[in-house]
C-alpha positions as CSV (number, residue, x, y, z in Angstrom):
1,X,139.4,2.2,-51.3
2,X,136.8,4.6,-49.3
3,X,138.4,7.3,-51.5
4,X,137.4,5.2,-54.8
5,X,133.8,4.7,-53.4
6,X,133.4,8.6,-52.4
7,X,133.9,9.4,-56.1
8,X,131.5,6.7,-57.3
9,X,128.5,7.4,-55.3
10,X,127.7,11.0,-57.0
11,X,128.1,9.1,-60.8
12,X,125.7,6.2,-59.1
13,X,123.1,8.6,-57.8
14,X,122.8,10.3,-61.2
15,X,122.8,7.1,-63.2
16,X,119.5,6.0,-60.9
17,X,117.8,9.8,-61.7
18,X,118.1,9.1,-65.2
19,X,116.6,5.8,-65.4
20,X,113.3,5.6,-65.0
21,X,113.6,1.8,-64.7
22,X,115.2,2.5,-61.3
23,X,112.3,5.0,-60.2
24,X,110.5,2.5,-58.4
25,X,107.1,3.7,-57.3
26,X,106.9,6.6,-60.0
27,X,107.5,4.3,-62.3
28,X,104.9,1.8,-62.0
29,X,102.0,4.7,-62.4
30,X,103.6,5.6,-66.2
31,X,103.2,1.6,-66.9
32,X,99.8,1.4,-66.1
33,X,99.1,4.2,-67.4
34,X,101.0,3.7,-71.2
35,X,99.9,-0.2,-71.8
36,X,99.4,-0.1,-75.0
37,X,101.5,3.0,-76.2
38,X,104.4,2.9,-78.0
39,X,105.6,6.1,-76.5
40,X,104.1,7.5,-73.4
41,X,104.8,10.7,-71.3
42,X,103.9,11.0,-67.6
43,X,102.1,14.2,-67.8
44,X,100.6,13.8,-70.9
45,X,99.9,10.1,-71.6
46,X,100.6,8.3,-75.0
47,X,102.3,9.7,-77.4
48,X,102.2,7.1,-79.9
49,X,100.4,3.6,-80.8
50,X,100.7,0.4,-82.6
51,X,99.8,0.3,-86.1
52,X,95.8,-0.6,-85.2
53,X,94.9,1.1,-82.6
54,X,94.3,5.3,-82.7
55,X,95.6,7.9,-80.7
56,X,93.1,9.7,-78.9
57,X,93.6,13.0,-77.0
58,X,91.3,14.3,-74.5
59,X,91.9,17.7,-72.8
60,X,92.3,17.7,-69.0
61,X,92.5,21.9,-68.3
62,X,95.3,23.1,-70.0
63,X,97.2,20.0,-71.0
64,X,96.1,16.7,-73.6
65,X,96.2,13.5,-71.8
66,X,96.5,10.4,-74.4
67,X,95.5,7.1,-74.8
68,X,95.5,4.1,-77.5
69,X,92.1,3.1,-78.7
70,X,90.5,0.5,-81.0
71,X,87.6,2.8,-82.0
72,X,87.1,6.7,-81.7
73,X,84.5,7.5,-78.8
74,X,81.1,9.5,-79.3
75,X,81.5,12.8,-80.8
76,X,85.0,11.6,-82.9
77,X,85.9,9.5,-85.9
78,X,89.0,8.1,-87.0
79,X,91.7,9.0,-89.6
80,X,94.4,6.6,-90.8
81,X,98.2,7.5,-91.5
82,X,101.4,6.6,-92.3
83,X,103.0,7.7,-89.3
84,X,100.2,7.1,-87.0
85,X,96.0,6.9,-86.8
86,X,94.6,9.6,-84.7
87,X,90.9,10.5,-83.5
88,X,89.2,13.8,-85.1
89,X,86.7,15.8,-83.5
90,X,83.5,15.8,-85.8
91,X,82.5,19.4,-86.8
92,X,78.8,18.3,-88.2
93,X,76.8,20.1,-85.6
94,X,74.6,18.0,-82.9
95,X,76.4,15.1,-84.2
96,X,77.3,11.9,-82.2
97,X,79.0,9.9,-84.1
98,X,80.7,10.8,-88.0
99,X,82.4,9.1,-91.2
100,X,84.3,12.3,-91.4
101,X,84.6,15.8,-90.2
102,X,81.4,17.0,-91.6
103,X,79.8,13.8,-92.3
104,X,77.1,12.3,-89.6
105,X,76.5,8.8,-89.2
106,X,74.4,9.5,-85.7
107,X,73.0,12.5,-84.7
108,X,72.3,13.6,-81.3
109,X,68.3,13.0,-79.1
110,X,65.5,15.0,-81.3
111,X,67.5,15.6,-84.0
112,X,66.9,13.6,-87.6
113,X,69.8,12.1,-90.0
114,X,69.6,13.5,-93.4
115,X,72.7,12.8,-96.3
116,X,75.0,13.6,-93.0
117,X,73.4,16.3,-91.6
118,X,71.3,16.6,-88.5
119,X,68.7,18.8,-88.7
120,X,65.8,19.7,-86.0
121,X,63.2,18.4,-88.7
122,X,63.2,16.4,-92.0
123,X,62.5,18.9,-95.6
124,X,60.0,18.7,-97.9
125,X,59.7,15.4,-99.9
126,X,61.3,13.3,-97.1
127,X,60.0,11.3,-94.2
128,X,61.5,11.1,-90.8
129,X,61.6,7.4,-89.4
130,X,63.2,6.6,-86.6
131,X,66.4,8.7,-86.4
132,X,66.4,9.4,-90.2
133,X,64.7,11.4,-93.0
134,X,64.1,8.9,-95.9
135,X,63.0,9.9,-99.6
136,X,60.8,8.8,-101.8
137,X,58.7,7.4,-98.9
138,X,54.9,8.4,-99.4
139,X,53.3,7.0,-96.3
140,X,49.4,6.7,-96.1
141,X,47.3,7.3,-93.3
142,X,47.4,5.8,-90.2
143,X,45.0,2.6,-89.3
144,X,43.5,1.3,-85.9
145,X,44.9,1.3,-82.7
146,X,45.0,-2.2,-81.5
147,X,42.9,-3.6,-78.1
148,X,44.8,-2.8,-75.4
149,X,47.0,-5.6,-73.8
150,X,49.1,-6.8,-71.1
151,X,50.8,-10.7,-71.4
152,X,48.5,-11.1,-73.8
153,X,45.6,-10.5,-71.8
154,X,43.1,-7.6,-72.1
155,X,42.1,-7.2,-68.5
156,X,43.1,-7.4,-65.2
157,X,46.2,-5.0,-65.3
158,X,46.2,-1.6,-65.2
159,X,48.5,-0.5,-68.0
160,X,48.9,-2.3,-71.0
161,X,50.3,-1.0,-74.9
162,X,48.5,-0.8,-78.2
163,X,50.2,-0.4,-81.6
164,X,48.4,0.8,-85.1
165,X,50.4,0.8,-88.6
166,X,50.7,3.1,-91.4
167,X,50.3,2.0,-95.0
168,X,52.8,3.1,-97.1
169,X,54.4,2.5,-100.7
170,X,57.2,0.0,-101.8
171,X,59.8,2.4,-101.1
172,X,59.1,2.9,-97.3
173,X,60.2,0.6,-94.3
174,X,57.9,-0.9,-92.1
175,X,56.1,2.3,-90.0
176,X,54.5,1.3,-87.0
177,X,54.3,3.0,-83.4
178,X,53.0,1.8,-79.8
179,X,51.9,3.7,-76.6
180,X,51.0,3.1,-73.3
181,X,46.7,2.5,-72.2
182,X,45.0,2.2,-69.5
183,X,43.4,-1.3,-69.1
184,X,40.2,-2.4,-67.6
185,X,41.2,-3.7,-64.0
186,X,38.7,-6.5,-64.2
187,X,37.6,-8.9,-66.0
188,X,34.1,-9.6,-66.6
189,X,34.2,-13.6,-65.7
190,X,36.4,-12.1,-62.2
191,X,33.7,-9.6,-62.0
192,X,30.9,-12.4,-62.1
193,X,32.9,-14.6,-59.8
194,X,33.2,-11.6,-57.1
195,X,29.4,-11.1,-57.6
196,X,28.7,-14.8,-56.8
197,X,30.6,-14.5,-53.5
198,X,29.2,-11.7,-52.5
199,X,25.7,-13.0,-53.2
200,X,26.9,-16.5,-51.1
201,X,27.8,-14.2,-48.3
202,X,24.7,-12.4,-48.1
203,X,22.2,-15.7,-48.4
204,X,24.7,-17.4,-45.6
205,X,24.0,-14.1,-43.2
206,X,20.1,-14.4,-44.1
207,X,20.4,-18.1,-43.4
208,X,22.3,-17.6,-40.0
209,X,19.6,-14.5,-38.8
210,X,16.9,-16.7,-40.1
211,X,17.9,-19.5,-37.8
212,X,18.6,-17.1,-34.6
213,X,15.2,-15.9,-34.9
214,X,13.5,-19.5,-35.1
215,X,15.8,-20.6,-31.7
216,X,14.6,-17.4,-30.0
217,X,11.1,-17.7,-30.8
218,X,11.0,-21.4,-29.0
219,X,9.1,-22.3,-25.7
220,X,12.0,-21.6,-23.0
221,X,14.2,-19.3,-25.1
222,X,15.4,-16.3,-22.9
């Protein structure tokens, strides 16, 4: 019987190596780490997805970790296949988000969106607004800044914003900008009310020196 065992234990031992079921510890780290992958290697993450989501490879040094996504991050855009979907770097320079390799739908800070292209400034016969160039936009000049205001209020603050408009033709969106202003601190009714204190202080302090002189001035004041 302890003969029978003996030979057993070596065939058990291996049967436990080779199932990662059995790995305890080791094991639970490659779950978390492959929840929604179809396939999934410790060292390198997912190795495939379900039929919606996209495979998505970032590079950690030397080796691609990978994970199942419902949308391509920043900088990537997603292709669809039979097999599987997978997330493709876009090539459009200073892009942040594409359609397709060399397609921008979002281009990166200071630079202007132009029939997928980012460019550093918008050419001739276009308009930049916003984050885009637009064509067949002829803007006009630009009209009055507004009063400066806070809450509504056009005093009593120190910063406030004004905006002014540009008319423009049919073909252009609505162009208007904003900046920051300095605000008068006071108001004029505050300004009066501070005043009419101030005067009630000082006719109060005549009043009171008034009325010490009078007292010392009587027969039998020391």
């Amino acid at each position: 019987m302890h003969l029978r065992l003996l030979s057993i234990l070596p065939l058990l031992s291996c049967a436990v190596m080779l199932n990662p079921a059995r790995r305890g510890p080791a094991n639970k780290d490659v779950s978390e780490d492959c929840r929604s992958c179809l396939e999934c290697s410790r060292d390198n993450g997912c190795l495939s997805c379900p039929g919606k989501l996209f495979l998505f490879l970032r590079r950690e040094g030397m080796w691609h970790h990978g994970s199942c996504l419902h949308s391509c991050p920043a900088g990537y855009y997603g292709v669809r296949g039979q097999d599987m979907n997978r997330c493709m770097k876009c090539k459009a320079a200073n892009c942040e988000r594409c359609f397709s390799k060399d397609f921008c739908t979002k281009c990166k800070r200071s630079f202007q969106l132009f029939k997928g292209k980012c460019l550093r400034s918008c050419p001739d016969g276009t308009f930049p607004h916003l984050t885009d160039c637009i064509e067949g936009c002829h803007p006009g000049p630009w009209g009055e800044w507004t009063s400066c205001e806070h809450k509504g209020l056009t005093c009593g603050f120190r910063w406030g914003r004004q905006s002014r408009t540009r008319a423009s033709s049919s073909h252009c969106p609505a162009i208007s900008e904003d900046r920051k202003c300095r605000m008068k601190k006071r108001c004029p009714a505050q300004r009066r009310v501070n005043e009419r204190k101030g005067k009630g202080k000082r006719r109060r302090k005549e009043q009171k020196l008034h009325k010490n002189a009078t007292l010392a001035e009587l027969p039998g004041a020391t």
